[in-house]
C-alpha positions in Angstrom: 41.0 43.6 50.2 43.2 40.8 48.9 40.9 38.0 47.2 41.2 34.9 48.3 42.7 32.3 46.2 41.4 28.7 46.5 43.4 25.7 45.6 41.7 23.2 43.7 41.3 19.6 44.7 43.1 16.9 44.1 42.3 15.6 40.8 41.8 12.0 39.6 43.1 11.9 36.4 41.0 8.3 34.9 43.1 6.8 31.8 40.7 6.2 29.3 42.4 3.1 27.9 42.5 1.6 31.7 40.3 -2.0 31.5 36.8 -1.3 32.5 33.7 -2.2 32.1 31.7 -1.1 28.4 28.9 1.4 27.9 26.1 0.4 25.8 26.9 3.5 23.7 30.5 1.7 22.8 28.4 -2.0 22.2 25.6 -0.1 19.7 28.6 1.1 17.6 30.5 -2.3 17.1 27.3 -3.6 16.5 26.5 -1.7 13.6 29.5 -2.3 12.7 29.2 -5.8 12.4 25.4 -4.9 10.3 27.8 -2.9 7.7 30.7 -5.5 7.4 27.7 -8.2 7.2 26.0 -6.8 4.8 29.1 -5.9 2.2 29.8 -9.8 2.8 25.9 -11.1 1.8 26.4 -8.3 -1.3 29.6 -10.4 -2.1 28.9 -13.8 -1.6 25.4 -12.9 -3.2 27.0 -12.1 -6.4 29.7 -15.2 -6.3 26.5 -17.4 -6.1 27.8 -18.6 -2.7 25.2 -18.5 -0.2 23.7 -21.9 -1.1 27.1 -24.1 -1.6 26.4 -26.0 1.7 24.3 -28.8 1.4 23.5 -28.6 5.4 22.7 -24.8 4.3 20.1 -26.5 1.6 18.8 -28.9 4.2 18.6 -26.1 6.9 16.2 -24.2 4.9 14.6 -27.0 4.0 13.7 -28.0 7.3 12.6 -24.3 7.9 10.4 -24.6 5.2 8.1 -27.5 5.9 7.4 -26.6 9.3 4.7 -24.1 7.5 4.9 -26.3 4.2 4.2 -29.5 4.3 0.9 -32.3 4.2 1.3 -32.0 7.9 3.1 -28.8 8.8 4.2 -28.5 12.6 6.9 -28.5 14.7 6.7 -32.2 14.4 8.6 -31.4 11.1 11.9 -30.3 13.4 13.5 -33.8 13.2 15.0 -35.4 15.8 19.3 -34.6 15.3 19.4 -31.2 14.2 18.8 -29.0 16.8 16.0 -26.8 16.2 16.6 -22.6 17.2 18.3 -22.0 13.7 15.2 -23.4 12.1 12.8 -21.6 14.4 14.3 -18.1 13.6 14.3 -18.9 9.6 10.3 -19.4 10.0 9.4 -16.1 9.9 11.0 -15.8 6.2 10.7 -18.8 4.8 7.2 -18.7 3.5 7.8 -16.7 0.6 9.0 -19.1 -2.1 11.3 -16.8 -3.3 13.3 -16.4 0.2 14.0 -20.0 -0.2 15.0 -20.5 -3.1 17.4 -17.6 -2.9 18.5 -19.0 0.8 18.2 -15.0 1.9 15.2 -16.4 4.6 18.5 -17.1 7.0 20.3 -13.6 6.5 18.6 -12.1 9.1 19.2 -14.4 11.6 23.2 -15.0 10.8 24.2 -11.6 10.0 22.5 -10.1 13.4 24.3 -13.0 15.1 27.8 -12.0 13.3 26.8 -8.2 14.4 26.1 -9.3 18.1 28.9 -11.7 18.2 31.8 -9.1 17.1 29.9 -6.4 20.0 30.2 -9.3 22.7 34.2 -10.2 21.4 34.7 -6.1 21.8 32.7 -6.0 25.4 35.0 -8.7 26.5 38.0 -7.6 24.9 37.4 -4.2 27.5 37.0 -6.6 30.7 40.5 -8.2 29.7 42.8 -5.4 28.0 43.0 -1.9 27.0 41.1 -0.2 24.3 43.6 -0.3 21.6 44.0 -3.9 22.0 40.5 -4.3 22.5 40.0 -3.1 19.3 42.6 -5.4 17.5 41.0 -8.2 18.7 37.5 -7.2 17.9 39.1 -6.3 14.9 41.1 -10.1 14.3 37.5 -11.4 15.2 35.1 -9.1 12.8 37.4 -9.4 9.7 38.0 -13.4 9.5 37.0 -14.0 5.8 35.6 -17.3 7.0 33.0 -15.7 9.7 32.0 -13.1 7.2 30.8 -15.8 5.0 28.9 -17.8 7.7 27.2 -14.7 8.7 25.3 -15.0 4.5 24.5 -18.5 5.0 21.9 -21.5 6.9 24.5 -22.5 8.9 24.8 -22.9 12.4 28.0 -21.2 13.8 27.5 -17.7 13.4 24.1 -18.1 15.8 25.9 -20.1 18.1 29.2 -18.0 18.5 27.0 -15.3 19.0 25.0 -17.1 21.5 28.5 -18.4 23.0 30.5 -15.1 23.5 27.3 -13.3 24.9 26.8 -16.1 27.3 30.4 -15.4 28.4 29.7 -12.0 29.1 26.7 -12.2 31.0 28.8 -15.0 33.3 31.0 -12.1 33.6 29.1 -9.1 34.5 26.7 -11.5 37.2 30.0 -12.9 38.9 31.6 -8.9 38.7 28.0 -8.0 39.8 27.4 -10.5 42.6 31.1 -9.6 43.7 30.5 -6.0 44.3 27.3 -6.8 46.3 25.2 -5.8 43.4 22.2 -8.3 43.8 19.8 -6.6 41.1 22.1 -6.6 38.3 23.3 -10.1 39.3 19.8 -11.4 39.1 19.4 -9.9 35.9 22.8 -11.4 34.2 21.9 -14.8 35.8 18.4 -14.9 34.2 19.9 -13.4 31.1 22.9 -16.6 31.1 20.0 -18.6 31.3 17.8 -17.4 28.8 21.4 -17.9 26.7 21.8 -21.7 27.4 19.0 -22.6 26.6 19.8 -20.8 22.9 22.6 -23.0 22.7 21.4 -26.1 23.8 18.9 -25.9 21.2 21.4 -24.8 18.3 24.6 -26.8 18.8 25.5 -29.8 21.2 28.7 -27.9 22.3 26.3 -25.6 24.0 25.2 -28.4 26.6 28.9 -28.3 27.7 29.2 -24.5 27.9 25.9 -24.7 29.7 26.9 -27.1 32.1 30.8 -24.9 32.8 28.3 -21.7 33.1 25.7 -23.2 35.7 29.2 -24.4 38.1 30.6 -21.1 37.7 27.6 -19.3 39.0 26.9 -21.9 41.3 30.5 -21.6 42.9 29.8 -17.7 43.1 26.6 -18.2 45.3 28.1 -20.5 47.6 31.3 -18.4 48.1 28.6 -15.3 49.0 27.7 -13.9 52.4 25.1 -15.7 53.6 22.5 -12.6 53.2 23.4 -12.1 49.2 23.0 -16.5 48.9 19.6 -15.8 49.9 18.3 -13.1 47.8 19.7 -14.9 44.9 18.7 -18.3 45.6 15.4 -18.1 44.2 16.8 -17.0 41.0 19.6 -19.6 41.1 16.9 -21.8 40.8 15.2 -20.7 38.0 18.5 -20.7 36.3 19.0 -24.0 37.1 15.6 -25.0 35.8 16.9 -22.9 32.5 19.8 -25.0 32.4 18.4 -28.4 32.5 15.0 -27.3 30.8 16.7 -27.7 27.3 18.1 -30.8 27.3 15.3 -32.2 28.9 12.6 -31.0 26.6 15.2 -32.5 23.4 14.8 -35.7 25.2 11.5 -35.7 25.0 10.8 -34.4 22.0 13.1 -37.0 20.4 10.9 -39.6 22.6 7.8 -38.3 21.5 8.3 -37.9 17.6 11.3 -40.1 16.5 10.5 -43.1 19.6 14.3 -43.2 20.7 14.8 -40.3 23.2 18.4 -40.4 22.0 17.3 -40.6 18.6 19.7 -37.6 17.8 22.7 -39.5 19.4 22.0 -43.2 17.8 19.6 -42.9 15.4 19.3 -43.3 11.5 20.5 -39.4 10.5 23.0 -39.2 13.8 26.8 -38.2 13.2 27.6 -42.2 14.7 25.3 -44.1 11.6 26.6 -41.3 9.2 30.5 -42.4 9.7 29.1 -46.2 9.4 27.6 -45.7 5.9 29.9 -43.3 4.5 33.3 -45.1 6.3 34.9 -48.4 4.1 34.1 -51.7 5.9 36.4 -51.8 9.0 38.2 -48.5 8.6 38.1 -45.6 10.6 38.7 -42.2 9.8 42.3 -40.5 11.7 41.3 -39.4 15.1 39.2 -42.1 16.0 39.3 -43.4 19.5 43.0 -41.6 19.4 43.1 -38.3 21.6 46.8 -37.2 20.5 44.8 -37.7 16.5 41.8 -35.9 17.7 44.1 -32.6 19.0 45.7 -32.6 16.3 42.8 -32.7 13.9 40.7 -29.8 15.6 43.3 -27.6 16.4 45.3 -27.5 13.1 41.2 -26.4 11.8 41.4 -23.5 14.3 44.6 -22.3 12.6 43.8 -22.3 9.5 40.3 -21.1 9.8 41.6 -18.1 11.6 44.6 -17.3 9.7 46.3 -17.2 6.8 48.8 -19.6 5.3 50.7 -21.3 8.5 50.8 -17.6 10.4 48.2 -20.2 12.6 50.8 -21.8 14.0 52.0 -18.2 15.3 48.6 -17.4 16.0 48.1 -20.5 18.4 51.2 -20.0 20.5 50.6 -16.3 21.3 46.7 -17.5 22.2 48.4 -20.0 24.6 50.6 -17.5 26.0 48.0 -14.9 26.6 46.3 -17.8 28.4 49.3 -18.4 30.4 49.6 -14.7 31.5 45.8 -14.9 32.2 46.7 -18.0 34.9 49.7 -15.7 36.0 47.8 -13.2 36.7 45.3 -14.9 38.8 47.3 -17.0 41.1 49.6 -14.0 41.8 45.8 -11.9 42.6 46.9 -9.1 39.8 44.1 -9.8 37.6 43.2 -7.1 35.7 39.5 -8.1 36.0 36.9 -11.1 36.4 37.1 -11.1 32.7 40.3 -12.6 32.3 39.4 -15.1 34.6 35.8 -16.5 33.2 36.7 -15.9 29.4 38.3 -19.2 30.1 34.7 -20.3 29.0 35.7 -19.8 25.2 38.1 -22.8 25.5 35.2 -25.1 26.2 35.0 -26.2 22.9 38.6 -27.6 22.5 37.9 -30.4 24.7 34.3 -31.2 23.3 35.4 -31.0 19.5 38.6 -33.4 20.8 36.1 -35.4 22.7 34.0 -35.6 19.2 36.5 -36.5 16.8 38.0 -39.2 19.1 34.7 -40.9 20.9 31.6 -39.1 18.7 32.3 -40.1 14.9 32.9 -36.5 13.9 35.5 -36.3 11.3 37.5 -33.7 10.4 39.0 -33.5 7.2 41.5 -30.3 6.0 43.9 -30.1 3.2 47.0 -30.0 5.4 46.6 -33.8 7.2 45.6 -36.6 6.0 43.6 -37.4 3.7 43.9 -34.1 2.1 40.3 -33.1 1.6 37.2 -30.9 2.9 35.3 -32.1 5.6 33.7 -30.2 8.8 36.4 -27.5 8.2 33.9 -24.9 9.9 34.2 -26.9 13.3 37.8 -24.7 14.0 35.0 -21.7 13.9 34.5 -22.5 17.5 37.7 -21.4 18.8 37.7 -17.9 16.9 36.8 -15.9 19.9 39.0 -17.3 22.1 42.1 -17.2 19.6 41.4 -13.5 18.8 41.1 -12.4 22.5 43.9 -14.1 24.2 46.2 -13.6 21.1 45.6 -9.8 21.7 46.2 -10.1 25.0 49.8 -11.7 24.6 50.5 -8.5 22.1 49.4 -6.2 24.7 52.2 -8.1 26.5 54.8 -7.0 24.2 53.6 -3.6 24.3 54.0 -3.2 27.8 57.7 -5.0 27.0 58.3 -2.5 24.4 57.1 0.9 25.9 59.7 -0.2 28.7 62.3 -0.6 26.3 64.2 2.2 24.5 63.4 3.9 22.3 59.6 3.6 23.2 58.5 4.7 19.5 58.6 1.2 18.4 55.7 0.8 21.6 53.5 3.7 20.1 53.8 1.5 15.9 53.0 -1.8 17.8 49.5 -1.7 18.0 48.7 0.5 14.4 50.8 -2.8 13.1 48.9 -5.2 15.0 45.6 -3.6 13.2 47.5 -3.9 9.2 47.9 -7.4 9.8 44.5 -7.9 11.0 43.8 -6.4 7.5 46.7 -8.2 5.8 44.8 -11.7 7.5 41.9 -10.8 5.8 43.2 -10.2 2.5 45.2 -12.8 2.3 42.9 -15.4 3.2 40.2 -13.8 0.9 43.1 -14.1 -1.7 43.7 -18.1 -1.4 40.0 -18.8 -0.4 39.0 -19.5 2.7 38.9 -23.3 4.0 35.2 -22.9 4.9 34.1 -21.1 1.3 36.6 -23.5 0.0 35.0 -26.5 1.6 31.6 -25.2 0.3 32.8 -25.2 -3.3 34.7 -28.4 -3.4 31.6 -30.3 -1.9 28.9 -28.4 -4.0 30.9 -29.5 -6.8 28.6 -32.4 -8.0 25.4 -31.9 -5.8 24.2 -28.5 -7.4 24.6 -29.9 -11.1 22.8 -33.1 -10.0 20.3 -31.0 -8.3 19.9 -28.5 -11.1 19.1 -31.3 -13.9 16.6 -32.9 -11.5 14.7 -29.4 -11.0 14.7 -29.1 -14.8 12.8 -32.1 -15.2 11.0 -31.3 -12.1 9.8 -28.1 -13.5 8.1 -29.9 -15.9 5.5 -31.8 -14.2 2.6 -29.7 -13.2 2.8 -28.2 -9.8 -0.2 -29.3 -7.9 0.6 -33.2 -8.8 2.3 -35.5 -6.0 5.5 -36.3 -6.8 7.4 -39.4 -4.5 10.9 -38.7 -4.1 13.3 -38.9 -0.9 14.2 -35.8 -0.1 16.5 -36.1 2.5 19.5 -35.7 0.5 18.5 -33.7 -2.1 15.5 -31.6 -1.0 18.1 -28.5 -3.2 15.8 -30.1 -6.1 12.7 -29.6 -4.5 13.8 -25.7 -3.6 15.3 -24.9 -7.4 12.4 -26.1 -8.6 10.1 -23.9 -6.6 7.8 -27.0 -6.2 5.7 -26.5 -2.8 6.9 -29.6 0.0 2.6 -30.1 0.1 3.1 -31.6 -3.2 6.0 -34.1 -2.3 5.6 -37.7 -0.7 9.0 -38.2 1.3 9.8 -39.2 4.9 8.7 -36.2 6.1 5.4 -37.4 6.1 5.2 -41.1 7.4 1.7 -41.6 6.2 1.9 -40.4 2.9 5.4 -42.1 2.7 4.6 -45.5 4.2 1.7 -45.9 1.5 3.9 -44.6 -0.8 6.8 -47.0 -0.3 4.0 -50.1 -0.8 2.0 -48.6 -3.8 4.3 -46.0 -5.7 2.0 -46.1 -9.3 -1.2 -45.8 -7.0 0.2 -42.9 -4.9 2.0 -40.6 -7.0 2.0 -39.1 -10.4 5.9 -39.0 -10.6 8.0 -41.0 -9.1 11.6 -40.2 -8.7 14.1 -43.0 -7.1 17.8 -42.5 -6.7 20.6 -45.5 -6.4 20.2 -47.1 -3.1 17.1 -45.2 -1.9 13.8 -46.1 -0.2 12.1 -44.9 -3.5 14.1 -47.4 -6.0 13.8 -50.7 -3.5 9.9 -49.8 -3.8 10.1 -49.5 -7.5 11.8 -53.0 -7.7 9.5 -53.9 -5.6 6.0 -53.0 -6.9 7.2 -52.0 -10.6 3.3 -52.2 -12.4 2.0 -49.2 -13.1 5.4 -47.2 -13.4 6.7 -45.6 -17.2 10.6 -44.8 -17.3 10.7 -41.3 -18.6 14.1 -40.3 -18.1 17.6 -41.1 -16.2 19.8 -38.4 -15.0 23.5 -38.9 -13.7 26.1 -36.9 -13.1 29.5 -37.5 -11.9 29.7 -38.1 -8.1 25.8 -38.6 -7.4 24.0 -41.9 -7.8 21.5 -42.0 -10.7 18.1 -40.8 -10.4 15.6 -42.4 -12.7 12.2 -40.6 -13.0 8.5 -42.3 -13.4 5.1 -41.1 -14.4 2.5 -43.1 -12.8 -0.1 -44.8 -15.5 -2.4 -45.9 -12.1 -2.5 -42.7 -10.2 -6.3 -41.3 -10.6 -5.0 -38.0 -11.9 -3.5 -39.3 -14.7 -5.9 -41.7 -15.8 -8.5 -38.3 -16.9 
């Protein structure tokens, strides 16, 4: 009997490197990843003695700190300009003195934030390109020397990139989601885009942009829906929506209630517009101001140099606006490779707010290549890193595709190992000449940590239970070398204690420290009895601080 020989089926043959949708499997590993490549960065910078350079680093922690240390600890201790999520997630750490001294109560929260940001980059990176060149940009993106340092410090951006890319990707899978008629995971991205904005409202003001772009997007989506999916998701559009304008609303407020100007943040005494006023010469301006063409200029030479080395930026910048073009291409000739092409357009959103900012918000931005040569709010460019990285990869993909047409198509199959060395190369290079955001932290720790060091040595002197009056709001670095408790100090964080402070130093305090040009020294001046000069410390670059003991306060008198 002759056996009978079947003929297999057809076979679909699925190319791995084909742009798709990520597992969580392929997230977990990028984002351990990012924990290992964090962590060998905090070992570095820990040893350099770098995690404290920034003063906004100092004050970050400080803030941190006397919500649970303080005369009247609360979140009334937030302040009304900095926003307050980064301060929030430092709690937790903060209590133990020697976390905040060290500044290692903020590594958890910006190293988890670096990990989760460079997973998001590598999940978008698969929505847009193939593998390999998904992996160059995550790549471009994880090694930037200047992200691996944010990701060991108080600041802000690392949290808020994070917060930024993943908010891009859950746009991305809802709209995908909502596209293909799957209502339960579109319910479940739009809650999680929610839950996202309201993380960046309260960590950066760019974030009330973004949140604003994401809500329209979404909103777009729904309308363009069959009627039956607009229904099922309208009740979670609207909780969304109520996300959306939650944050804002509740900073409003908040400023209202604690600082009396609901846009205290925007026009009040620490706000970026009476900063430029004090620190600007009478009638001058810094470049950029009320000038658009200026203001481009500014923030996007910072993007260049904060993501690459020497003037390869320049290089850099054209090939992310050419992977941009090919992404517009691509859509209005319908051969998008996927929605993420289309909605990572949401990582530009912070060219036109940081433009907006330098020309109509009083944010200066100083680099060594313009005018006038110096360090200031270098870190802005940060913003654009995600988007430079992923539509820079995507022009190279271009040229691969050019290439493996081309003859002979062994110069295709070195492309992309090449592509990865000068991701490397990048990193080295910029390690080698410093990068502009260490750099700015060095140049403008230069004469705050000495000043600040001499005043903690004399601070360390004066028993630690005694009130000492001193504005800290510049120099609350003293406060935290000395390992003095905030409980024991009479500044503006406390208007009580500071009011009555400010009309009877002697009586108030045992110590009293005034700088040039402070509250404290026009209170000395203006009740001197009861006050012994002990010591003066200057330093270059920092006003004089003259210190006090009281001969009035009842302690003293025993």
């Amino acid at each position: 009997m002759r056996q009978r020989r079947w003929l297999p089926a057809e076979t679909v043959v699925v190319d791995p490197e084909a742009v798709r949708p990520v597992t969580r499997g392929e997230t977990h590993i990028f984002f351990t990843a990012g924990i290992l490549l964090g962590f060998f960065a905090l070992m570095v910078c820990s040893a350099k003695g770098y995690i404290l350079l920034y003063g906004d680093a100092v004050a970050h922690l400080g803030i941190a700190r006397r919500i649970v240390d303080a005369r009247y600890p609360g979140l009334a201790q937030i302040g009304g300009v900095w926003l307050p999520l980064p301060h929030l997630l430092i709690v937790p750490f903060i209590g133990k003195m020697s976390m905040w001294q060290s500044g290692m109560a903020a590594v958890p929260m910006s190293i988890l934030s670096y990990a989760a940001s460079v997973a998001g980059v590598w999940r978008l990176g698969r929505r847009m390109m193939r593998a390999r060149w998904a992996i160059v940009a995550t790549a471009f993106y994880a090694l930037n020397p200047n992200l691996l340092y944010l990701a060991t410090t108080a600041m802000t951006e690392a949290l808020f990139l994070a917060l930024l890319v993943w908010t891009v990707v859950a746009t991305v899978e809802g709209i995908a989601a909502l596209r293909a008629g799957q209502v339960g995971v579109a319910r479940m991205r739009m809650l999680l885009a929610g839950l996202l904005i309201l993380g960046q409202v309260f960590t950066r003001y760019d974030g009330w942009i973004v949140g604003a772009v994401v809500w329209c997007c979404f909103a777009v989506a729904i309308w363009r829906s069959e009627e039956a999916v607009r229904r099922q998701l309208m009740p979670v559009f609207l909780i969304f929506t109520v996300m959306c304008v939650a944050g804002p609303l509740v900073w409003f407020w908040y400023n209202h209630h604690f600082e009396h100007d609901w846009l205290d943040f925007l026009r009040g005494p620490y706000s970026a517009k009476q900063i430029e006023r004090k620190t600007a010469p009478p009638g001058q301006h810094y470049r950029g101001w009320h000038n658009v063409g200026w203001a481009l200029l500014f923030y996007t030479r910072t993007a260049q140099i904060d993501a690459a080395a020497w003037e390869t930026g320049f290089g850099l910048m054209l090939a992310a606006i050419y992977g941009l073009w090919l992404a517009g291409k691509r859509r209005a000739t319908a051969q998008a490779q996927s929605l993420g092409e289309t909605f990572a357009l949401l990582l530009w959103v912070p060219l036109p707010f940081y433009i907006y900012s330098v020309a109509y918000g009083s944010v200066p931005i100083f680099i060594p290549q313009l005018w006038p040569h110096s360090y200031y709010n270098a870190r802005y460019g940060m913003e654009m890193l995600p988007s430079l990285s992923l539509y820079a990869a995507l022009a190279a993909e271009r040229l691969d595709v050019w290439l493996r047409a081309a003859k002979p198509e062994k110069w295709a199959r070195l492309w992309q190992p090449a592509a990865l060395l000068l991701c490397a190369a990048n990193c080295a290079v910029m390690i080698y000449r410093i990068p502009p955001v260490l750099k700015e932290g060095i140049v403008n720790a230069t004469t705050r940590v000495p000043f600040e060091h001499q005043l903690a040595v004399v601070m360390e002197e004066m028993p630690p239970d005694v009130p000492i009056m001193m504005s800290t709001s510049a120099h609350i670095g003293a406060v935290q070398v000395a390992g003095r408790t905030l409980r024991s100090m009479i500044s503006e964080n406390d208007s009580d204690s500071w009011q009555a402070g400010l009309a009877d130093p002697a009586g108030s305090a045992a110590y009293v420290i005034a700088m040039k040009g402070d509250p404290v020294e026009a209170a000395v001046k203006a009740h001197p009895q009861g006050l012994a000069e002990l010591e003066v410390i200057c330093t270059t670059g920092q006003p004089c601080a003259k210190v006090y003991q009281s001969t009035s306060w009842a302690g003293n008198k025993k």
